[in-house]
C-alpha positions in Angstrom: 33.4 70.3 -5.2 34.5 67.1 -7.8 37.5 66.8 -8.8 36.5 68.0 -12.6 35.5 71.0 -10.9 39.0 71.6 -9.2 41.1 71.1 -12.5 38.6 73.6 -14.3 38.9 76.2 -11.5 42.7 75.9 -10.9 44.1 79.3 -12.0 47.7 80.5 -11.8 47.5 83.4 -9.0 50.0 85.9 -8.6 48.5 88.4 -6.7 47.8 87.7 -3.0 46.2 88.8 0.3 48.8 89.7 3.1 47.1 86.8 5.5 48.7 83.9 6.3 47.6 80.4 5.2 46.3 78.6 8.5 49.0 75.9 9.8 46.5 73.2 9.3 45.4 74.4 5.6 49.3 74.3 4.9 49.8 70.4 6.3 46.6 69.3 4.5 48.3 70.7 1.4 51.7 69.2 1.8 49.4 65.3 2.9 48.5 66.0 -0.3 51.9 65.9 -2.0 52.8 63.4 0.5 50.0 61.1 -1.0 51.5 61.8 -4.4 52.3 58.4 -6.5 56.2 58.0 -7.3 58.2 55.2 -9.4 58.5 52.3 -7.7 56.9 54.1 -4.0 60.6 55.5 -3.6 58.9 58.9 -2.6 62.4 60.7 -3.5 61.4 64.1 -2.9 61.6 66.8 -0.4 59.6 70.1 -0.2 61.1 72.5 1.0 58.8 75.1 3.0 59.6 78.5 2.9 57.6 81.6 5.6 60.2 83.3 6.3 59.5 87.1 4.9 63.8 87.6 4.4 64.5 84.0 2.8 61.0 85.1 0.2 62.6 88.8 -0.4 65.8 86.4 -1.5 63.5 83.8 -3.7 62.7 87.2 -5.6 65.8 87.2 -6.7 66.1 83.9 -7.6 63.1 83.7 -9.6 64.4 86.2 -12.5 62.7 89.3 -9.8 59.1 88.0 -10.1 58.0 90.4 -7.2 54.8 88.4 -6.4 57.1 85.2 -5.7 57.7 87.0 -2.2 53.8 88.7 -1.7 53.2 85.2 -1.5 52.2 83.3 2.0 55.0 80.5 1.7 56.9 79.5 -1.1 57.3 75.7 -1.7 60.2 74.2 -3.3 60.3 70.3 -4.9 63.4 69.1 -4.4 64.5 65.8 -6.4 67.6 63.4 -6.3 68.8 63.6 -10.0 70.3 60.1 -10.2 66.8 58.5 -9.8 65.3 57.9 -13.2 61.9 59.7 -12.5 62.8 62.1 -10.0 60.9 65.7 -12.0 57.8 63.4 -13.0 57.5 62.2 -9.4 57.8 65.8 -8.3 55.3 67.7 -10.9 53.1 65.2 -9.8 53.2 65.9 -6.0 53.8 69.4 -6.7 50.2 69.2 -8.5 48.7 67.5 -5.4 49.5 70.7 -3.7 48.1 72.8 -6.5 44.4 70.6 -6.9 44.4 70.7 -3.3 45.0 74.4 -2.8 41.6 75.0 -4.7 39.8 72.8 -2.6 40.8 75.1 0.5 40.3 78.4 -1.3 43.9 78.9 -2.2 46.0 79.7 -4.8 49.3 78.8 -6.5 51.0 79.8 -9.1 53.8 77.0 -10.6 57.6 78.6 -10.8 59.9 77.6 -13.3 62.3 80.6 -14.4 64.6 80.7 -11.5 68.1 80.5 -11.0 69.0 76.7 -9.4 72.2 77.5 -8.0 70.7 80.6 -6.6 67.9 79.1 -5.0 70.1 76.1 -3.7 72.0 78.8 -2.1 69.9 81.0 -0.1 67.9 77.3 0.8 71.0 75.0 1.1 70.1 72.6 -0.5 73.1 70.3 -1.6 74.6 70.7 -4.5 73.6 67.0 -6.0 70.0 67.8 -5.3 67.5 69.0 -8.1 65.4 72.3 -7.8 62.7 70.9 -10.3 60.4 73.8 -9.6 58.9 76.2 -6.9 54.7 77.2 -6.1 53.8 80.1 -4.6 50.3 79.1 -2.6 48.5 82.0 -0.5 45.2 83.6 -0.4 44.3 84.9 -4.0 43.5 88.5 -4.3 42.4 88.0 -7.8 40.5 86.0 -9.6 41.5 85.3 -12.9 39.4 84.2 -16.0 40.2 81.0 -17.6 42.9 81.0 -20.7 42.0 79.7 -23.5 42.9 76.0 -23.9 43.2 74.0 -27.3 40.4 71.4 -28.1 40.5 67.8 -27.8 40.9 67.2 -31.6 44.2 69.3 -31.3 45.6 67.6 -28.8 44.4 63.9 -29.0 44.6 61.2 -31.7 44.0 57.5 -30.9 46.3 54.7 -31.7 48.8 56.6 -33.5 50.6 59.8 -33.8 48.3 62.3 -36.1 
């Protein structure tokens, strides 16, 4: 598959199968993030991987009750260091490795933003001077969404100034 294939068939899953993802799909995903360019190469991120079926049950929680969050086969948190200029860019971007990735091995994700920080620090302990900048849910899809609507290029891009 190209890599223009990958971004068009990257859909957000949130229904999965009950297998787990193979140990060696799961380190090719998190090479991937690993790979990831950050400002200046400082690489000021941690992921934070989560199997554990009780510790999920408690991301549930966290993530305003979104019930799939814990259906999936591991939960994967991006943890940033706040006083470093570029720390959430740095980590969308290797969080997105994971995502493009993902498709190429016949996973799916699904990008979490509504959650509770300080609740998800908690039942992770993470330190309190750390960033949550977001969570992914990656497993086996058992769905296969179609593709939402997107606007066209002319609504989204104008060259050489703002239009």
């Amino acid at each position: 598959m190209g890599m223009f294939d990958t971004i068009q068939d990257r859909r957000s899953i949130r229904t999965y199968k009950s297998e787990r993802i193979p140990q060696e799909k799961l380190e090719k995903l998190l090479e991937a993030a690993r790979l990831a360019p950050s400002a200046a190469n400082r690489q000021n991120w941690k992921f934070i991987v989560v199997e554990n079926e009780h510790i999920k049950k408690q991301l549930v929680i966290a993530c305003n009750n979104q019930a799939f969050v814990g259906t999936a086969s591991h939960v994967i948190a991006g943890v940033g260091d706040p006083s470093q200029k570029w720390h959430q860019v740095d980590l969308a971007i290797a969080l997105e490795h994971i995502v493009l990735e993902a498709v190429e091995l016949g996973l799916g994700t699904c990008w979490i933003g509504a959650f509770n920080e300080d609740e998800v620090k908690r039942v992770l302990q993470i330190p309190k001077d750390k960033k949550v900048v977001a969570l992914l849910t990656v497993g086996v899809p058992a769905e296969s969404p179609a593709a939402r609507p997107r606007k066209t290029l002319e609504e989204i891009v104008s060259y050489n100034e703002y239009k």
